[in-house]
Each structure stands twice: as C-alpha cells, then as structure tokens.
C-alpha positions as CSV (number, residue, x, y, z in Angstrom):
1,X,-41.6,-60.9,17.1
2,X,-38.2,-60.3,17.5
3,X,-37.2,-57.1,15.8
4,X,-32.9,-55.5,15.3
5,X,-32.1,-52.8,16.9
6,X,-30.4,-50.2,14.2
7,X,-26.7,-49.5,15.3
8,X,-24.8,-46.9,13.3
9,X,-24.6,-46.4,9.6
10,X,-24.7,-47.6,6.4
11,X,-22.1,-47.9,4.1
12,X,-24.1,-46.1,1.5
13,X,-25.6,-43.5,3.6
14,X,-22.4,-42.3,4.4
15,X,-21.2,-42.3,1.3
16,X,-24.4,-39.9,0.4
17,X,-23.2,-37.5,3.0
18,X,-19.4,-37.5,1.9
19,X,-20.6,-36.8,-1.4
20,X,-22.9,-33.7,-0.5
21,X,-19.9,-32.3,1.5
22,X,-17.5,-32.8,-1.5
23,X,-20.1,-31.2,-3.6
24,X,-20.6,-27.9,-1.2
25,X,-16.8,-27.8,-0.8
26,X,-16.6,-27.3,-4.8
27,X,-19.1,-24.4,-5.0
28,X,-17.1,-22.5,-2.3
29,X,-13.9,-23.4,-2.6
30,X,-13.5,-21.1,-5.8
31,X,-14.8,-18.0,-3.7
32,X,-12.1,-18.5,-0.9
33,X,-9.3,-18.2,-3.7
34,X,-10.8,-14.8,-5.1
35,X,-11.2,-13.4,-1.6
36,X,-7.5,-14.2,-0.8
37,X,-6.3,-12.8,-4.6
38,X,-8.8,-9.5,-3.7
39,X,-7.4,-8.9,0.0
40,X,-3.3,-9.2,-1.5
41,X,-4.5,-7.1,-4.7
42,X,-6.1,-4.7,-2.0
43,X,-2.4,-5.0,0.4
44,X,-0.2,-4.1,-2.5
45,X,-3.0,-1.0,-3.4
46,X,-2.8,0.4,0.1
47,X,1.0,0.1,0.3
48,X,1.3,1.8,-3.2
49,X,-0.5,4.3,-2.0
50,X,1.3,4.7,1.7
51,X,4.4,5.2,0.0
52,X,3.4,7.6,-2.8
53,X,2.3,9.6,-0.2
54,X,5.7,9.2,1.9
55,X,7.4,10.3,-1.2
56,X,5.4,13.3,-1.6
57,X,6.7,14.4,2.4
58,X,10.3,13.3,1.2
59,X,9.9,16.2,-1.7
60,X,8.3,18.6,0.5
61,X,11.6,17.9,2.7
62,X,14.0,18.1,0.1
63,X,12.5,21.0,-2.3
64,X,10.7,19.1,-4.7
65,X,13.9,16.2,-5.1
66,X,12.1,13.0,-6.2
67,X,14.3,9.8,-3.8
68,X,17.0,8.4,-6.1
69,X,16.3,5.3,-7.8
70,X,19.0,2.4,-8.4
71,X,19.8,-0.7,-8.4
72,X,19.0,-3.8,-10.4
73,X,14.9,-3.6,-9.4
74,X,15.2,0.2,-8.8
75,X,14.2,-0.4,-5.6
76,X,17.1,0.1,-3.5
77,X,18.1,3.1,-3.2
78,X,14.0,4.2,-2.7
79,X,13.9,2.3,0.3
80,X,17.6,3.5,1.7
81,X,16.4,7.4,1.5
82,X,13.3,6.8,2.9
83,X,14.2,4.8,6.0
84,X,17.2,6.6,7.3
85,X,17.3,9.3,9.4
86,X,17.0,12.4,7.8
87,X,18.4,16.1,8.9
88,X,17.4,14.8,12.8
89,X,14.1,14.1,12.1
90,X,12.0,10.1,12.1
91,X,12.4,8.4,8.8
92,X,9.4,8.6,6.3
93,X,9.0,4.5,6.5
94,X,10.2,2.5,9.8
95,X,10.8,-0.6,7.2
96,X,10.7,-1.4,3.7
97,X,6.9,-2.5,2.8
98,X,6.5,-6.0,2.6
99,X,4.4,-7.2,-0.4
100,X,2.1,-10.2,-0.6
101,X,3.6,-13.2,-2.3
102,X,4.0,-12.6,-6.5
103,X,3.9,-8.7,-6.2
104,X,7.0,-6.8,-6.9
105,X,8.1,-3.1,-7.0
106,X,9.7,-0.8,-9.0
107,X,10.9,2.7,-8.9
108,X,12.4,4.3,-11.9
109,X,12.5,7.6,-10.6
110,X,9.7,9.1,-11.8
111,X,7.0,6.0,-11.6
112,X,6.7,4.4,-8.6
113,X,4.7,0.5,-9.7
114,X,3.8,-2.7,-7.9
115,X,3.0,-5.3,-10.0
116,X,1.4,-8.6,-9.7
117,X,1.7,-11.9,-12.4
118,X,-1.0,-14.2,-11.7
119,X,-1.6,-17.4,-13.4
120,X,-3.5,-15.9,-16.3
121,X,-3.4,-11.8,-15.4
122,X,-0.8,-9.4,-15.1
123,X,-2.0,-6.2,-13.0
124,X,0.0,-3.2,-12.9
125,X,-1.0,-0.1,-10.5
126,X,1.3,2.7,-10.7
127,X,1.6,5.9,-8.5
128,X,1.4,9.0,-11.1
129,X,4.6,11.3,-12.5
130,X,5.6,13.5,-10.2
C-alpha cells in the first residue's frame, strides 16, 4: 500500500494559527498603549518636579525672586533665566526640558503646570505657590 507523504500545511490550519495570534495580539496590545501613556505621564512628572526644584535654587540665588514669566505660553522668559549664565556661575538647566508628545507647560509666575490632553482625559500636575 502506497501511502502520501504530508508536505507542509493546510490552508485551514494555518488559518487556525493566524487567528490565535490575532487574538493574543488583541489582549496585549491595549496594555502596550497604557505603559507608553504611564512612562510619558511619569516623564512630564519627573521634569515638573526637576524644575520646581531648579526654581527653588534660582530664589535661593536671587533672594526669594520667583524667574519672570512672559510670553504668549508664559514659558519663555522661565526658560531664558534659568539657562543663562548667571553672576559667573553654571546655569540652573543646560536646556529647556523637552516634554513627551501632547504635554505642554506653563508658568504664570507663581504656578509652574505641565499639562497633558488625551483623547478622553485632561491631567494637570502643578508645582505649588511659592
């Protein structure tokens, strides 16, 4: 008795695997878009924080004075004050802080805020009144 020898596939049984994967892509696929949302929420907190805290040296250097704020964001003149040389010393911040994509900041001179507007949540964390 003659008998075939199985080469490859079948149509259907590859089908069955495609399926599985498309189906164990869908359960994680969610979970790699709240990781990446946690880790830039997490970015914009430690920045926030970093620069609170080089405010808090620029009054210790300039007797309490709070940096200016200005500009159409309020942003600007923040950043000029605390990256330029100041009295022969380094600057407080070698750059302006670079936020993740959606995030934006804004000094009024007294609140310092970075805020984020997702596709259905707006999240504000703000450094306190100085």
């Amino acid at each position: 008795m003659y008998t075939k020898a199985r080469r490859g596939f079948t149509l259907i049984e590859i089908l069955i695997v495609v399926v599985i994967i498309g189906i164990l892509a869908a359960l994680v696929l969610p979970n790699l878009t709240r990781t990446a949302e946690d880790a830039a929420r997490g970015t914009a907190k430690s920045q926030l924080a970093t620069v609170r805290g080089q405010i808090e040296l620029y009054r210790l250097r300039h007797n309490g004075a709070i940096p200016p704020a200005a500009g159409a964001d309020g942003t600007d003149t923040l950043w000029e004050a605390m990256t330029m040389l100041d009295e022969g010393r380094l600057p407080l911040l070698q750059r302006r802080p670079v936020l993740p994509m959606g995030y934006t900041w804004s000094f009024d001179g007294v609140r310092l805020k970075v805020a984020y507007e997702g596709r259905d949540t707006l999240a504000v964390a703000d450094a306190p009144t100085w």
